[in-house]
C-alpha positions, -999 to 999 in steps of 0.1 A, spaced: -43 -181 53 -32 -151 74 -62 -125 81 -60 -92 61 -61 -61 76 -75 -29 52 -67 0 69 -46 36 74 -34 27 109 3 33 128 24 3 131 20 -1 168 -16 11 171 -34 -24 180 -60 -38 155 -90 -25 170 -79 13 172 -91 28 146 -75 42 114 -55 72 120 -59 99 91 -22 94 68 -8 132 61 20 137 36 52 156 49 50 194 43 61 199 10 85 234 8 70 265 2 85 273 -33 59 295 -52 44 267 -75 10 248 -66 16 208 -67 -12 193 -88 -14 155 -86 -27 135 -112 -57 117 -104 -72 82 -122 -105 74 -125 -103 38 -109 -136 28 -120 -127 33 -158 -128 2 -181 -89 6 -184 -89 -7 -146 -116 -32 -144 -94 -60 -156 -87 -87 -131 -49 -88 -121 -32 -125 -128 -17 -135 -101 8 -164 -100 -11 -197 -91 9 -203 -59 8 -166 -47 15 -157 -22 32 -188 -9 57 -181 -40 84 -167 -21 74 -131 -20 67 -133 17 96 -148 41 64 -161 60 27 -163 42 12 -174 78 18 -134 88 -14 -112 90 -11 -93 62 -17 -52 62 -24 -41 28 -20 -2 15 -51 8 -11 -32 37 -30 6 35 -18 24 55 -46 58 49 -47 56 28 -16 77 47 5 52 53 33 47 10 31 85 2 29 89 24 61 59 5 79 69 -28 68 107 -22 82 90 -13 112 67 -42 119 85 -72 105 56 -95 123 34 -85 94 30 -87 58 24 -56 37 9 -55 4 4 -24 -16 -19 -16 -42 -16 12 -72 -33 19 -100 -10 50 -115 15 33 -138 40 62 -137 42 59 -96 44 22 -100 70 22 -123 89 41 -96 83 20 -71 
């Protein structure tokens, strides 16, 4: 299998640089405060192990499962990963969310 890669990093930083801190784009100024809803991701709710297909992830859900493999620990919608992963086709990208709403979404 391909090595895994956790980190916040830019596309073409190389793999020893180290993570570069992810900022959202400035939301406008409109008057009203933006509250995000936040999940306990130690709660029982989340402690279940996720079933993965037996032949994942050389299922077909990666053109090439020999790819390193950059996976995103909280990506939301996944907008932020789509754009990386249209960027660096060379890698595999893998995101991970726990908020079903954002999932859904996605």
């Amino acid at each position: 299998r391909a090595p895994l890669r956790l980190c916040a990093s830019s596309p073409d930083a190389p793999a020893s640089a180290p993570a570069a801190p992810v900022s959202a784009p400035a939301a406008p100024i409109t008057g009203q405060v933006r509250v995000r809803q936040h999940v306990n991701p130690l709660s029982a709710k989340y402690m279940k192990p996720l079933e993965l297909p037996a032949a994942w992830p050389d299922d077909g859900t990666f053109a090439d499962p020999s790819l390193p493999y950059h996976v995103d620990i909280g990506s939301a919608k996944g907008r932020f990963l789509l754009a990386m992963a249209r960027a660096d086709p060379s890698t595999n990208f893998v995101g991970l969310e726990i908020r079903e709403p954002l999932v859904t979404q996605a």
